[in-house]
NUTOR-308432 format. One line per field, with one value per residue (C-alpha): residue number from 0; residue in one letter; x, y, z. Coordinates in nm, 2 decimals. Last residue first. Layout:
BEGIN
k <- (NUM / ...)
r <- (A / ...)
x <- (X / ...)
y <- (Y / ...)
z <- (Z / ...)
# end
This chain:
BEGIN
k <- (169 / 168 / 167 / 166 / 165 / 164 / 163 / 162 / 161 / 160 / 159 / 158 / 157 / 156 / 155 / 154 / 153 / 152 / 151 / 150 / 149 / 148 / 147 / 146 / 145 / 144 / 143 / 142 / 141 / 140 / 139 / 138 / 137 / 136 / 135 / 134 / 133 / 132 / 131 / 130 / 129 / 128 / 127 / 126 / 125 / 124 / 123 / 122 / 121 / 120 / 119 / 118 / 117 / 116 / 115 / 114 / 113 / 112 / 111 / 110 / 109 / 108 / 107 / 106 / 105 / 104 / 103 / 102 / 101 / 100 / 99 / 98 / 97 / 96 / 95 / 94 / 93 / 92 / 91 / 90 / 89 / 88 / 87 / 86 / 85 / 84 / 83 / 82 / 81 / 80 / 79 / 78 / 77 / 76 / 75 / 74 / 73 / 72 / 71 / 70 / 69 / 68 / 67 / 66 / 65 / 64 / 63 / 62 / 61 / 60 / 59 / 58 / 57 / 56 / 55 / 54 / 53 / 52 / 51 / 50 / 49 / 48 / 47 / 46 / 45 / 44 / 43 / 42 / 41 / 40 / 39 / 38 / 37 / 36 / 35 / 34 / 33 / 32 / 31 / 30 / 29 / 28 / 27 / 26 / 25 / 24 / 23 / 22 / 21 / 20 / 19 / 18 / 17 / 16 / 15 / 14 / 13 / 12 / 11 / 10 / 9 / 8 / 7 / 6 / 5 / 4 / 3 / 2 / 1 / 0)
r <- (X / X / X / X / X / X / X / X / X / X / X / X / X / X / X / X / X / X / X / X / X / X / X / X / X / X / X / X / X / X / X / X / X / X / X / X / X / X / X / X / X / X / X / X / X / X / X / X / X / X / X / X / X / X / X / X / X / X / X / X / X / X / X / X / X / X / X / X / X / X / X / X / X / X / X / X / X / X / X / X / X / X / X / X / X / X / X / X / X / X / X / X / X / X / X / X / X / X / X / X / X / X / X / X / X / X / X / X / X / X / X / X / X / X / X / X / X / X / X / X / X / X / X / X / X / X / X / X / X / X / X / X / X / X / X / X / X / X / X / X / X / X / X / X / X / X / X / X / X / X / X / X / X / X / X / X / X / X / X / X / X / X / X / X / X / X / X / X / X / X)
x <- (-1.61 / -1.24 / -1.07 / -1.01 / -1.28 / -1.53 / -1.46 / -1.53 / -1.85 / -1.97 / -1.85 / -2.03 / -2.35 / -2.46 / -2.31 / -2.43 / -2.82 / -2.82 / -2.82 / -2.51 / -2.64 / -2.46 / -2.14 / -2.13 / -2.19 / -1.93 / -1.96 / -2.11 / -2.45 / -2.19 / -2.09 / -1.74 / -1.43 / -1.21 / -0.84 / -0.63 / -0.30 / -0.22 / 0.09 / 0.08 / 0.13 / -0.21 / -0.29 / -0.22 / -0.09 / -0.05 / -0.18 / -0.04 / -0.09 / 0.09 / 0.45 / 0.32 / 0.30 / 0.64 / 0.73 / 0.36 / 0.49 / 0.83 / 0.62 / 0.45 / 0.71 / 0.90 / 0.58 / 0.52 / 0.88 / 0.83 / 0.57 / 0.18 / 0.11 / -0.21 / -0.21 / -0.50 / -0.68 / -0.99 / -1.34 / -1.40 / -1.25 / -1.55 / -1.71 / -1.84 / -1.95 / -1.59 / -1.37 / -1.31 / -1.11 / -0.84 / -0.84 / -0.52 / -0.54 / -0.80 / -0.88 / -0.86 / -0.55 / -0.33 / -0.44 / -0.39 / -0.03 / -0.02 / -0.16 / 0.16 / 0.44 / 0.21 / 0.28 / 0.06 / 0.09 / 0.40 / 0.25 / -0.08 / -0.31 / -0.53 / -0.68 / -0.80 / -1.04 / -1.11 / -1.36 / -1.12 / -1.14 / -1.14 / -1.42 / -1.59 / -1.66 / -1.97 / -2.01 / -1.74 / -2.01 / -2.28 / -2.08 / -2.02 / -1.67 / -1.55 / -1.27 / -1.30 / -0.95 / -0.97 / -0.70 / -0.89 / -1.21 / -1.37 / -1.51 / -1.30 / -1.16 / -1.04 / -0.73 / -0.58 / -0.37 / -0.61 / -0.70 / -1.11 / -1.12 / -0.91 / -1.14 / -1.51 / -1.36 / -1.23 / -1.56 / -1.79 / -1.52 / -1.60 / -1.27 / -0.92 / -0.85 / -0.60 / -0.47 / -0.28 / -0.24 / 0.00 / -0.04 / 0.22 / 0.17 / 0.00)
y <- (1.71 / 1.77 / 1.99 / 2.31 / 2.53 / 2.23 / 2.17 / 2.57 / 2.52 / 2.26 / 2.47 / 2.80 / 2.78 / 2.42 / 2.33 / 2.67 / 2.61 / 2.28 / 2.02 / 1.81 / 1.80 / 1.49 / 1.44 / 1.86 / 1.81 / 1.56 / 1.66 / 1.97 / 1.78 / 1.58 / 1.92 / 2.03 / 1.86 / 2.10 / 2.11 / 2.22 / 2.44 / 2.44 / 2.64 / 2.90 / 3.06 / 3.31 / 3.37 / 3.72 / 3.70 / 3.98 / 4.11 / 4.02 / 3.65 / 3.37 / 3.50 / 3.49 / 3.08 / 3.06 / 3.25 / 3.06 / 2.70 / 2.82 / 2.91 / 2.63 / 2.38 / 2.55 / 2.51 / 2.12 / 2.06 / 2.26 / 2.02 / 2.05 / 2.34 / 2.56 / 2.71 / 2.95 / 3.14 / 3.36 / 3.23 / 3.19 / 3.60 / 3.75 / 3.74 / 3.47 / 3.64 / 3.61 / 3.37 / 3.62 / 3.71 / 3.92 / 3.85 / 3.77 / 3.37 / 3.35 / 2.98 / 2.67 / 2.75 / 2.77 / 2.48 / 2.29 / 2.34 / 2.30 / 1.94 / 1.88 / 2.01 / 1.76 / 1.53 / 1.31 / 0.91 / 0.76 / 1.08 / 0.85 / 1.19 / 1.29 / 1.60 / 1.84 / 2.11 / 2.44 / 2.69 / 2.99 / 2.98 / 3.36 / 3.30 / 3.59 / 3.62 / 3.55 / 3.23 / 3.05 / 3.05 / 2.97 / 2.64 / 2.54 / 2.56 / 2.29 / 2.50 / 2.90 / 3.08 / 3.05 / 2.89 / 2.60 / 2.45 / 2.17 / 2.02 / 1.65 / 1.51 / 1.15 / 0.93 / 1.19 / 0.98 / 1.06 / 1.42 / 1.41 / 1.48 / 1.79 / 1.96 / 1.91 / 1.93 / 2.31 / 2.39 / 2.27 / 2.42 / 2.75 / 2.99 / 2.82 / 2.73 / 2.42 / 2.19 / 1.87 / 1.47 / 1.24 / 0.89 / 0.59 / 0.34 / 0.00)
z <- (-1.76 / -1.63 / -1.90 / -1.74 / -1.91 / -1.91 / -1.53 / -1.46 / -1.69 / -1.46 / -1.10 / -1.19 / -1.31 / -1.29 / -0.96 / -0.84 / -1.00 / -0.79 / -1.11 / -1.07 / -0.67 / -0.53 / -0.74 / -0.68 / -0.32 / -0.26 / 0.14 / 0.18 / 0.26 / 0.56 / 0.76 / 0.70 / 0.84 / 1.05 / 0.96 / 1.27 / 1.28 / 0.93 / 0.82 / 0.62 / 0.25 / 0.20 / -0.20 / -0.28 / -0.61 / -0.76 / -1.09 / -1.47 / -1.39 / -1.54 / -1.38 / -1.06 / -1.11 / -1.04 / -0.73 / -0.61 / -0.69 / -0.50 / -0.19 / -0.22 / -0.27 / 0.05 / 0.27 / 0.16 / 0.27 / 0.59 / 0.70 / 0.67 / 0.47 / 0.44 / 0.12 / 0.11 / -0.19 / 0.03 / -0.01 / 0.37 / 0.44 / 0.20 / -0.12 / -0.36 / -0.67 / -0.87 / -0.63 / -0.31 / -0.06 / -0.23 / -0.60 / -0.77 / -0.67 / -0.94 / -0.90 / -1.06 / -1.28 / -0.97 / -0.77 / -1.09 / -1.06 / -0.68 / -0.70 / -0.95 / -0.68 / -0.47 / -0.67 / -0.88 / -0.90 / -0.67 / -0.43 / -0.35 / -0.28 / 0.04 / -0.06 / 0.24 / 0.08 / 0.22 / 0.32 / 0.53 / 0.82 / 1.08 / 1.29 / 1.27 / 0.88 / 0.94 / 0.67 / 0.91 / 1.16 / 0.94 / 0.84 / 1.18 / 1.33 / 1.56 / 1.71 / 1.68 / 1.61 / 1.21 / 0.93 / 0.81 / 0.74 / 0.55 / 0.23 / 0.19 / -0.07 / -0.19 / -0.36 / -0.57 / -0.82 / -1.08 / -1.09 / -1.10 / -0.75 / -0.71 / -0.94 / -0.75 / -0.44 / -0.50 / -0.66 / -0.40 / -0.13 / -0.26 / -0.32 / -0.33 / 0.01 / -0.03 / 0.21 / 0.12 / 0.22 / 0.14 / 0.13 / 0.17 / -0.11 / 0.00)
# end
C-alpha cells in the first residue's frame, strides 16, 4: 500500500475546489472543511460571518507515486484566481480567500516556490495566503461531494460545470 500524502488548499468554494481535485487521478479522496480561524469545531454559518477567521477548504489525500504535490499545486493555480483578495468572482468574504495551508516545511518550501512561479501567469499579484495548518475542521456531511450529489443545484450548474469544461475535467 503506497504511503499517502495529504494537502490543504483554500481556493474559493469548497464545492468547486472538491469538485477539481477529485477528478486528478492519483488523488485518492476530498474532503469540504475549514482552516485557518481561532473557533474549534466551526459550523458552516459560523465561518459564513466572517468571525471566525477559516477559510472553506479542501484536504486532498493523494498516493504521491501518481501526482505530486508540486503537481496538486499546478492545478491549484488555474482553478482559482489567486489575484483577488477574498473572493472567487460572486463569492465574497474571508472563507473564499486562496490558502495554502502546509503540513511540514517541505510542503511550505514547494509552495512558496509554486507561487514564485506561477506569478509569472498573472499580470496582478498573487495574494494567495502561505501557512501552516494548525487544525483542519471537516465540514458538515450535505457539503460533502456536493457537486457528485447536486449536478443540477443552480451553483453546480452555473459556476462549478463550466469551470470543469474550461479546465478539461467534464
Amino acid at each position: 500500500m503506497p504511503e499517502l500524502e495529504k494537502a490543504i488548499f483554500g481556493a474559493g468554494c469548497f464545492w468547486c475546489v472538491e469538485a477539481v481535485f477529485e477528478r486528478l487521478p492519483g488523488v485518492q479522496s476530498v474532503v469540504a472543511g475549514y482552516a485557518g480561524g481561532t473557533k474549534a469545531k466551526p459550523t458552516y454559518e459560523e465561518v459564513c460571518s466572517g468571525e471566525t477567521g477559516h477559510a472553506e477548504v479542501a484536504q486532498i489525500t493523494f498516493d504521491p507515486s501518481k501526482i505530486t504535490y508540486e503537481k496538486l499545486l499546478e492545478w491549484f493555480w488555474h482553478a482559482h484566481d489567486p489575484t483577488t483578495l477574498n473572493r472567487q468572482g460572486s463569492d465574497v468574504g474571508t472563507q473564499y480567500r486562496s490558502a495554502i495551508f502546509y503540513h511540514d516545511e517541505k510542503q511550505k518550501e514547494k509552495a512558496e516556490k509554486s507561487r514564485s512561479e506561477a506569478q509569472k501567469d498573472f499580470t496582478d499579484k498573487i495574494v494567495t495566503e502561505i501557512q501552516p495548518l494548525m487544525e483542519f475542521f471537516e465540514a458538515e456531511n450535505y457539503h460533502q461531494d456536493y457537486f457528485k450529489n447536486n449536478p443540477n443545484a443552480p451553483y453546480c450548474a452555473f459556476i462549478i460545470k463550466p469551470k470543469l469544461k474550461k479546465l478539461k475535467l467534464d
